[in-house]
C-alpha positions in Angstrom: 0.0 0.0 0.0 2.6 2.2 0.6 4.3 1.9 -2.9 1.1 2.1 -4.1 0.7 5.5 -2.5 3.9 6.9 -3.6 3.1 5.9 -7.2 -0.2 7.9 -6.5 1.5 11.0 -5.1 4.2 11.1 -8.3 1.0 10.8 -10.9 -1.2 13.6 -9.1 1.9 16.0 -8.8 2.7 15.2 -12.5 -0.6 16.2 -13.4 -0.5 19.2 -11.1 2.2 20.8 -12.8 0.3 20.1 -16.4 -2.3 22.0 -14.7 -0.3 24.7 -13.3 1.9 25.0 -16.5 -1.6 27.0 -18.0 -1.3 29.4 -14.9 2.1 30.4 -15.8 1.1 32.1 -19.4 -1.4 34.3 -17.7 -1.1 38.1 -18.0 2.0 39.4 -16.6 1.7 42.7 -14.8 4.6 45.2 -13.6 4.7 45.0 -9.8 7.2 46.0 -7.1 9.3 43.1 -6.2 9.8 43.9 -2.6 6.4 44.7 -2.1 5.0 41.5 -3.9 7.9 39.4 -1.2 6.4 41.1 1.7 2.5 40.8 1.1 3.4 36.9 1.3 5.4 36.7 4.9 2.7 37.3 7.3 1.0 33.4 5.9 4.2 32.2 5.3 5.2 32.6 9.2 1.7 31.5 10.2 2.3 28.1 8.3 5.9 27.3 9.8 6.5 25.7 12.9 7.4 28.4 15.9 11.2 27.0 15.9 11.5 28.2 12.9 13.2 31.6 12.7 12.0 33.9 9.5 14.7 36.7 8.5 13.7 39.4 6.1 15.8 41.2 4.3 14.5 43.7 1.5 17.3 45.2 -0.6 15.2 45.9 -3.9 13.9 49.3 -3.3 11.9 50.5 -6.0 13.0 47.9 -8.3 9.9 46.1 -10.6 9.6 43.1 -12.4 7.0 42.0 -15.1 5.2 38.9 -13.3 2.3 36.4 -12.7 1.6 37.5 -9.2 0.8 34.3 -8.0 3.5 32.0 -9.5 5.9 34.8 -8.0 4.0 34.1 -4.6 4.3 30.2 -5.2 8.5 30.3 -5.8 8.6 31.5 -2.4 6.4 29.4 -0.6 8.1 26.3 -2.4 11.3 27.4 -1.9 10.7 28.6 2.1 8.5 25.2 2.8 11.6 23.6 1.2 13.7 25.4 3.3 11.9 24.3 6.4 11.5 20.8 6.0 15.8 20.9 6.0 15.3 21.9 9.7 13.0 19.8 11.2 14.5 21.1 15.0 14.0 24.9 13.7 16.8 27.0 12.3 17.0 30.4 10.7 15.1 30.8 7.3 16.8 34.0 5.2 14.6 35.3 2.5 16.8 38.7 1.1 16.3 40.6 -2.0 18.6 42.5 -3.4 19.8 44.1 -7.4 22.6 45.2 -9.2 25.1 42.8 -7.9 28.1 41.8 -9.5 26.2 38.1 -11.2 28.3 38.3 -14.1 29.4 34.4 -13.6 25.6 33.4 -13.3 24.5 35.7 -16.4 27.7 33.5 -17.9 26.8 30.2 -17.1 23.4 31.0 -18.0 23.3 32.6 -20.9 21.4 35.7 -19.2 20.9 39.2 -21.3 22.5 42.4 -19.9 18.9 43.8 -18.8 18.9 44.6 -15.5 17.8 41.7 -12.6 16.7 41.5 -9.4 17.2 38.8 -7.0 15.8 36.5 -4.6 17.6 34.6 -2.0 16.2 31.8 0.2 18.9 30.7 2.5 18.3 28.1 5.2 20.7 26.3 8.4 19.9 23.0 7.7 22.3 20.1 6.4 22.6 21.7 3.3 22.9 19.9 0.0 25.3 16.9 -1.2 27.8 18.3 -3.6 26.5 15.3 -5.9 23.2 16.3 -5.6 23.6 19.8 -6.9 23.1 19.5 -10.8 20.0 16.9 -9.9 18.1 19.0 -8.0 16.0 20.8 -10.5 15.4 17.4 -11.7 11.8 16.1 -11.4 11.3 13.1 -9.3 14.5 13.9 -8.4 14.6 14.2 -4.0 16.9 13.5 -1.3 14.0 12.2 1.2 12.2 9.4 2.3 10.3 6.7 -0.5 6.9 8.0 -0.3 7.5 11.2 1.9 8.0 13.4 -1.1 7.9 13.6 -5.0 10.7 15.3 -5.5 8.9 17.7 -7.7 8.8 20.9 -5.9 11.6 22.0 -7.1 11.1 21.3 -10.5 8.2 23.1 -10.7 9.6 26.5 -8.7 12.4 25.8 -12.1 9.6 26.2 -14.9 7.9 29.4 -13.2 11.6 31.0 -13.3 12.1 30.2 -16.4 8.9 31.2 -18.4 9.4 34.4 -16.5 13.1 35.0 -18.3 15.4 34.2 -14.8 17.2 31.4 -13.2 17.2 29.8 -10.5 20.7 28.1 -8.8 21.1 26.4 -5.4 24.2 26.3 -3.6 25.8 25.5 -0.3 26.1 28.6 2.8 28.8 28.4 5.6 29.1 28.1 7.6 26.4 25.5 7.1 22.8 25.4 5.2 21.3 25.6 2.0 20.8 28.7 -0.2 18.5 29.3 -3.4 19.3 32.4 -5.1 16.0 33.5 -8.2 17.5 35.6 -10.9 14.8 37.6 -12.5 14.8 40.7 -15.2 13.7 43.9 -13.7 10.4 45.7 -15.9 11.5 48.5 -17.8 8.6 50.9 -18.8 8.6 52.9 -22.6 10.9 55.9 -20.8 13.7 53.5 -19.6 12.6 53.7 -15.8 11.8 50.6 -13.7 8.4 51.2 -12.5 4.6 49.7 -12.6 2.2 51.6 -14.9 -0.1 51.7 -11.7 0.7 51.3 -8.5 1.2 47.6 -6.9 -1.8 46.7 -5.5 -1.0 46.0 -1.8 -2.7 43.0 -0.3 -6.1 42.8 1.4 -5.7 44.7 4.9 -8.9 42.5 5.8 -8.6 40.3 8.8 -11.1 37.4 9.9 -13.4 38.0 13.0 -12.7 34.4 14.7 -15.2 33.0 11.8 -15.0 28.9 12.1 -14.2 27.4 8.6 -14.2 23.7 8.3 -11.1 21.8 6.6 -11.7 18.1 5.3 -8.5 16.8 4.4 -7.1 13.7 4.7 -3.3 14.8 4.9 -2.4 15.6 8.6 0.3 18.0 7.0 -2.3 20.3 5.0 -4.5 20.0 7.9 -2.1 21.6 10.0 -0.6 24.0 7.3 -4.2 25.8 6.4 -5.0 25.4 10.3 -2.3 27.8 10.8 -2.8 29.7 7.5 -6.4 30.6 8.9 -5.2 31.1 12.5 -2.8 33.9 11.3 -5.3 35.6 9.6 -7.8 35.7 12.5 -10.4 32.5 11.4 -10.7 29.3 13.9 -10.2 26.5 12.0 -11.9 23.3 12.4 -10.2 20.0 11.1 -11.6 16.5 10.0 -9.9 13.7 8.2 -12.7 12.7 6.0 -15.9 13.4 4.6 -17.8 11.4 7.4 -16.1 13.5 10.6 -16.5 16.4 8.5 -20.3 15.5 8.4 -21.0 14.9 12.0 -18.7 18.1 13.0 -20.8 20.2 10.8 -24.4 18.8 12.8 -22.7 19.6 16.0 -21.5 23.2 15.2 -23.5 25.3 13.7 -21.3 28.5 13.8 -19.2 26.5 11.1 -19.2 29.6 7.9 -17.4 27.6 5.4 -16.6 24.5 4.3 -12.6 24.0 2.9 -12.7 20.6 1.3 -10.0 18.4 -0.4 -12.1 16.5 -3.7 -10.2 13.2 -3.2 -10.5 11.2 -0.5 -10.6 7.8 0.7 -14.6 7.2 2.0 -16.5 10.0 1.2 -15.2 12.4 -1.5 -15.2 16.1 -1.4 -18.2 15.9 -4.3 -20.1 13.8 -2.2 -19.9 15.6 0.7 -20.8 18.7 -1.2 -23.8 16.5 -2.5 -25.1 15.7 1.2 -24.6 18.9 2.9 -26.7 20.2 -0.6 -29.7 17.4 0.2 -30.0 18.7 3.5 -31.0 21.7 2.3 -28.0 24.1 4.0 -26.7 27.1 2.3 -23.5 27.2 3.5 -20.0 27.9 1.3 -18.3 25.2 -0.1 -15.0 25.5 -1.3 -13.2 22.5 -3.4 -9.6 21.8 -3.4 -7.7 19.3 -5.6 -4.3 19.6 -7.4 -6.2 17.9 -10.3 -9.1 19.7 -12.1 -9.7 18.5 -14.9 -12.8 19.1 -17.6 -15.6 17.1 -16.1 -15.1 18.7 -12.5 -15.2 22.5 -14.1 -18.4 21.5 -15.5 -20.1 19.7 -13.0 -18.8 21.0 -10.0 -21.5 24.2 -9.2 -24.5 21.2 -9.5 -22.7 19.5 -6.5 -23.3 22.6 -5.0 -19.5 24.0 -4.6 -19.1 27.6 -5.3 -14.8 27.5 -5.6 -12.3 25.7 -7.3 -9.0 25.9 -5.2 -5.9 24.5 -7.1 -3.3 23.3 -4.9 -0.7 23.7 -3.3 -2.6 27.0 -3.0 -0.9 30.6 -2.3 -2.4 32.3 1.1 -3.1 34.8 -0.4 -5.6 33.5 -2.8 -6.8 31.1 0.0 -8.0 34.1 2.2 -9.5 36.4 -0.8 -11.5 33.4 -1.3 -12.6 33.1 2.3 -13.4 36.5 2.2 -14.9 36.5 -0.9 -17.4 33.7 0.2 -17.8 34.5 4.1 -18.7 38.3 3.2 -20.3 38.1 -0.8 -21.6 41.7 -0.6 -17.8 43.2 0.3 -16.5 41.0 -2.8 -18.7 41.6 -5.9 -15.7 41.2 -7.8 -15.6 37.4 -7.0 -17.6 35.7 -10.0 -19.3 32.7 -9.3 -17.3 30.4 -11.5 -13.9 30.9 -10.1 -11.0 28.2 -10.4 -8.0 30.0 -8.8 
C-alpha cells in the first residue's frame, strides 16, 4: 500500500504541474518586487512551525519586475516550505532581496541578457545539500528524502515558473552550514527606460477574519495543519476533520461553522459527495473544493454538486484568504464571479 501510495502522489503531482503549467502564461503585470515578497510573509510565518526563525531582508527598493503574481507568490512558498522541511529542530530561514550585484558568472553560465535583474535569496541552516546532488536538484522526481514522503517535484516546478518568466534559478551550499536558493529575474522597464509599474502595486487585502469557524476536510495531517495555521494567522478558527464522514457529524454539531474547505479526493466519502449531502440537506453554507487535479468534467459539473470554488493546490495564502473572504462576506467582494478556479 505504501508503494502504491507513492506511485499515487508522483502521478497527481505530475498532473499538477500540467495544470499549473496553463497558470504560468497568464497576464503578466509590472509590480514591485519587494512589495510583492512582503505581502506573502505574514501566511508564510503562520504556516511554519514556531522554531523556525524567518529573516527578512528587502534590498530591492523600488526595483519592478514584469510577473504572474501568483506564480511569484508560489517560488517563495516552495522554496521557504523547502527550506523548512531541512530543519526539522527549527533554524534560521533568510529570504533577502537585493539588485545590481556583481552576477556576471551566473549571467555566464546562464546565458542571461544584460537587462537589468533582481534577485531572490532563500537561504536556510539546515544540512545543506550533497555536492553530488547539486546538478539533480531541479530534476523532477529527483529528491533526497524518504520513499513516499515526497515527489521530488517541488523544485522542479519552482524551475519552470523561473524560467517562463526570463530568470534562473541556482542552489548552492552557505557556511558556515545550510542551504541557499538564489532567483534571478529581469527587472520591468517601462517605454521611458525607468523601472516602475504603470499603476501602482496593488497591496494585499488589509482585511482580517473576525474568529469566523471554517471547516477543513482533508485527509493529509500535514495540509491539515498548514491551512490550520494559514487561517489562524489571519484571525479565522479552523476546524479539522480527516474525512468526509467527521466532516459530516462536525458540521451537525456546530452550527457557527461559515465555510466549508474541502480536499475533492478522498478515501470514503469524496469532497463531491460531501458537497452532495450537505446540498440534500438543504443548508446554504459555502463550499469551497480543493484538488491539485481539475480537470474538464469537474469545471463542468462542480457548481451542481453545490460547490461555489475551485481551489488549485498547493494554493498561495493569499488567494486562500480572498476566497474566504470572498465567500464569508459576498456583498464586500462583488468582484468574485461565481465560476472561479484559482
Amino acid at each position: 500500500m505504501r508503494v502504491i501510495k507513492g506511485m499515487e502522489k508522483a502521478r497527481d503531482m505530475v498532473r499538477q504541474i500540467l495544470t499549473f503549467g496553463q497558470r504560468i502564461d497568464a497576464p503578466k503585470q509590472p509590480e514591485h518586487f519587494d512589495t510583492l515578497i512582503a505581502s506573502n510573509l505574514d501566511l508564510l510565518e503562520g504556516s511554519l512551525s514556531e522554531s523556525i526563525k524567518v529573516v527578512w531582508k528587502p534590498g530591492c527598493g523600488d526595483a519592478v519586475i514584469a510577473c504572474n503574481k501568483t506564480a511569484i507568490g508560489q517560488i517563495l512558498m516552495n522554496l521557504c516550505w523547502n527550506a523548512a522541511q531541512a530543519m526539522p529542530e527549527g533554524g534560521t530561514l533568510l529570504i533577502e532581496t537585493d539588485q545590481g550585484g556583481d552576477w556576471s558568472n551566473i549571467k555566464q553560465d546562464h546565458d542571461l541578457d544584460g537587462t537589468a535583474h533582481v534577485r531572490l535569496l532563500v537561504g536556510d541552516t539546515g544540512p545543506g545539500i550533497e555536492q553530488s546532488n547539486i546538478d539533480l536538484i531541479f530534476e523532477p522526481f529527483f529528491t533526497t528524502k524518504s520513499s513516499g514522503s515526497n515527489t521530488g517535484l517541488g523544485l522542479s516546478v519552482v524551475h519552470g515558473i523561473v524560467r517562463a518568466h526570463g530568470g534562473v534559478i541556482t542552489a548552492s551550499n552557505r557556511r558556515p552550514k545550510g542551504a541557499c536558493f538564489e532567483v534571478f529575474l529581469p527587472q520591468y522597464m517601462d517605454a521611458s527606460g525607468e523601472s516602475r509599474p504603470q499603476q501602482a502595486p496593488g497591496a494585499n487585502d488589509a482585511r482580517h477574519g473576525r474568529g469566523e469557524t471554517i471547516l477543513i476536510v482533508d485527509d493529509d495531517d500535514d495540509v491539515r495543519e498548514l491551512m490550520a495555521r494559514m487561517l489562524l494567522k489571519s484571525g479565522f478558527t479552523p476546524l479539522s476533520a480527516s474525512d468526509g464522514f467527521q466532516a459530516y457529524e462536525l458540521l451537525n454539531k456546530n452550527p457557527d461553522i461559515r465555510l466549508v474547505l474541502t480536499d475533492l479526493n478522498m478515501p470514503g466519502m469524496t469532497g463531491e459527495q460531501l458537497a452532495r449531502k450537505i446540498r440534500d440537506d438543504g443548508r446554504s453554507i459555502p463550499i469551497l473544493l480543493m484538488s491539485a487535479i481539475i480537470d474538464a468534467r469537474i469545471v463542468r459539473d462542480y457548481q451542481s454538486w453545490g460547490v461555489h470554488a475551485l481551489l488549485h493546490k498547493p494554493i498561495i495564502p493569499d488567494d486562500l484568504i480572498h476566497e474566504l473572504f470572498s465567500h464569508i462576506n459576498p456583498t464586500k467582494d462583488q468582484d468574485c464571479a461565481e465560476e472561479n478556479i484559482c
